[in-house]
C-alpha positions in Angstrom: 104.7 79.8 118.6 107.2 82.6 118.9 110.3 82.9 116.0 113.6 82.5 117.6 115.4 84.5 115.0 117.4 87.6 115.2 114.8 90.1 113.6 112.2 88.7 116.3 114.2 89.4 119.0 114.6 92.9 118.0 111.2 93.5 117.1 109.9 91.9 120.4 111.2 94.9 123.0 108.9 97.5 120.3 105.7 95.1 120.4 105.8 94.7 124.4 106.7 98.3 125.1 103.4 99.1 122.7 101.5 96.8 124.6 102.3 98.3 127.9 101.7 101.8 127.2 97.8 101.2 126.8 97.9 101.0 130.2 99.2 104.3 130.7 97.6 107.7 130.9 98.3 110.2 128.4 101.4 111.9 130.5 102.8 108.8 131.5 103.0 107.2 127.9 104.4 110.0 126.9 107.2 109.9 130.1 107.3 106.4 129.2 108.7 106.9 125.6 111.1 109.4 126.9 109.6 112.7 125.5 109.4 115.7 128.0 106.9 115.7 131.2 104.8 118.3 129.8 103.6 116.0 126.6 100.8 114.2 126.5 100.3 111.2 124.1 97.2 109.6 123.6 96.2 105.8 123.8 97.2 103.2 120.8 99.6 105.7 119.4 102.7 103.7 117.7 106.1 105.0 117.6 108.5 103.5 115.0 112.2 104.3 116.3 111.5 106.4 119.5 114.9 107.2 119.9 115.3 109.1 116.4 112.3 111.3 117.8 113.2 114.7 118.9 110.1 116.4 120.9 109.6 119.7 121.9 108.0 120.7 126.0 104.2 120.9 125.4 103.2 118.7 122.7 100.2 116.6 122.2 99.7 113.4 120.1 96.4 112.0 119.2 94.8 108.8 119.6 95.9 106.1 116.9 98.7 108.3 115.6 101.2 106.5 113.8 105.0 108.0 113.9 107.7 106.7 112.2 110.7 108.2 113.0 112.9 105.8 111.4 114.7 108.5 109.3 114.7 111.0 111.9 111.8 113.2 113.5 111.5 116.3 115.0 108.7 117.7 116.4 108.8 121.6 117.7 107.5 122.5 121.3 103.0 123.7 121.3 102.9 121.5 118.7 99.9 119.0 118.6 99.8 116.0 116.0 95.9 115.1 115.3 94.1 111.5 115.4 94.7 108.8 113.3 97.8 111.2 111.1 100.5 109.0 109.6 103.9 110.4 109.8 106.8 108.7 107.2 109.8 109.2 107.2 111.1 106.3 105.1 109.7 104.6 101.7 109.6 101.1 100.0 108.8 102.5 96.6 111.9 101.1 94.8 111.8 98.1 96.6 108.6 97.3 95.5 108.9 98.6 91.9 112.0 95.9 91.7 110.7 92.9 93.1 113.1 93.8 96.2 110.7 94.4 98.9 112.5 91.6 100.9 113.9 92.4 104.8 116.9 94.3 105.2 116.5 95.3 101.3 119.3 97.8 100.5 116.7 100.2 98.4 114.6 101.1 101.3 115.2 104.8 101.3 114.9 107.1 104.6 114.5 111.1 104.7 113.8 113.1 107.4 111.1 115.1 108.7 111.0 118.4 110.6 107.7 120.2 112.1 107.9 123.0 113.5 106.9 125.0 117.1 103.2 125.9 117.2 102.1 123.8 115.0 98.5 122.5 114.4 98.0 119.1 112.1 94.6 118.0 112.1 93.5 114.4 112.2 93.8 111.7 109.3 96.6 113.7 108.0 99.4 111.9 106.4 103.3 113.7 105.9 105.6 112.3 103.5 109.3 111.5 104.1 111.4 114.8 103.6 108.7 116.8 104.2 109.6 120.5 106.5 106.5 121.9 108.1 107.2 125.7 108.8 106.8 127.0 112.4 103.0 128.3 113.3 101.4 126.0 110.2 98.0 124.2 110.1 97.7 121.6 108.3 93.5 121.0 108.1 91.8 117.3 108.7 92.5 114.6 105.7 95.2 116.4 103.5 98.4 114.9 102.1 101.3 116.7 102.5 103.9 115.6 99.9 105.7 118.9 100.0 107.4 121.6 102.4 105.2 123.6 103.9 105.8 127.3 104.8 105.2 128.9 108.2 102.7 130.8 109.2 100.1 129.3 106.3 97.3 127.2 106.6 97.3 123.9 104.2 94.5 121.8 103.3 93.9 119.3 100.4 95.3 116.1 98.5 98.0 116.9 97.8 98.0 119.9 100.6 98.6 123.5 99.2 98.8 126.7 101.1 94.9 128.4 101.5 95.8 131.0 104.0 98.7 133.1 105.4 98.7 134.8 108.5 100.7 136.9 110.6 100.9 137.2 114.3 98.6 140.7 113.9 96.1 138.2 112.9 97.0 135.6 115.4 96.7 138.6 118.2 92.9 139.2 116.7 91.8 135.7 117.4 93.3 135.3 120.5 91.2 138.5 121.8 88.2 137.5 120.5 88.2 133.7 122.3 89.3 135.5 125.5 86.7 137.5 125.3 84.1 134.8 124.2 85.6 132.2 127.2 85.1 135.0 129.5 81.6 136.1 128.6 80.3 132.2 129.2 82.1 132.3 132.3 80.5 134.9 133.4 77.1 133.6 132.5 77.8 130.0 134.1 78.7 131.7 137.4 75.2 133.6 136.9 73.4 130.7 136.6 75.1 129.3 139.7 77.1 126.5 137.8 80.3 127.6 139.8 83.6 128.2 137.6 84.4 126.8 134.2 87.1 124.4 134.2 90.9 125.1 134.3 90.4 125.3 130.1 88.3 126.8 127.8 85.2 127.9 129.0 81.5 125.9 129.5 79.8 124.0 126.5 76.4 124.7 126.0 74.0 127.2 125.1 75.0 130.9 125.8 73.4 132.6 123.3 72.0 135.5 123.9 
């Protein structure tokens, strides 16, 4: 049933350490594949050469994210890496335009990436090999990014391209206005005898006025 061949045997240690981390809550997979104690990584996420993965404290990885860090990741601490996004960081392009797509072909070509601290990429997101994601980027739901991306700039499309810069004057404004928001509900759920919110955010639910 099983091959008893070398690529099998090396291929075998990934597949059962994939298997056993969907048994695993999100901070112990993410103890498990050796990234810092404050990550979290969510269930039937794959990691393709964990230990060419460099992950900053704080980061978050969503469900059914595929990384391939086969050329060499790095990830920057508060960054978070949405559902379902693809990450490469090698391609078979000239194999496969040569008739050479065999294993072990010699044109498989590997490039790294780099994403930065404070980062947001949203889900269904796919990165190219080579591609540098500036610190403080977003990178919105379903876009393609193909190219470096600049910090501090919101990207969106197919293939991405930069919709919005922002600076942290602008970053500031939004952070008072959520406070202030999340505090406001607070205050209404404790009125209404609903206790405290809890430890993040604020309540869901109706608090219009």
């Amino acid at each position: 049933m099983f091959f008893d061949d070398e690529r099998s045997h090396r291929l075998r240690p990934q597949i059962l350490t994939e298997l056993v981390s969907q048994y695993m809550n999100d901070a112990e997979r993410a103890r498990f594949y050796g990234l810092p104690s404050t990550c979290r990584v969510r269930e039937r996420v794959k990691i393709i050469s964990p230990e060419n993965l460099t992950m900053g404290d704080h980061c978050w990885i969503g469900e059914g994210a595929a990384l391939d860090a086969s050329g060499g990741l790095e990830i920057g601490e508060h960054t978070s890496i949405g559902l379902n996004t693809l990450i490469f960081t090698h391609s078979s392009w000239l194999a496969n335009m040569t008739l050479q797509n065999h294993s072990g072909s010699d044109l498989i070509e590997r490039k790294p990436v780099k994403i930065g601290k404070g980062c947001f990429i949203g889900g269904l997101v796919v990165i190219m090999a080579g591609v540098t994601i500036g610190d403080f980027a977003t990178v919105q739901p379903n876009s393609v990014v193909a190219k470096d991306v600049p910090p501090r700039t919101l990207v969106a499309g197919n293939p991405a391209r930069v919709f919005q810069r922002y600076d942290e004057e602008y970053i500031q404004s939004e952070v008072d206005r959520v406070r202030t928001e999340n505090a406001r509900r607070r205050a209404i759920a404790e009125e209404r005898g609903g206790g405290e919110a809890s430890g993040w955010g604020a309540p869901s639910g109706d608090f219009s006025e």
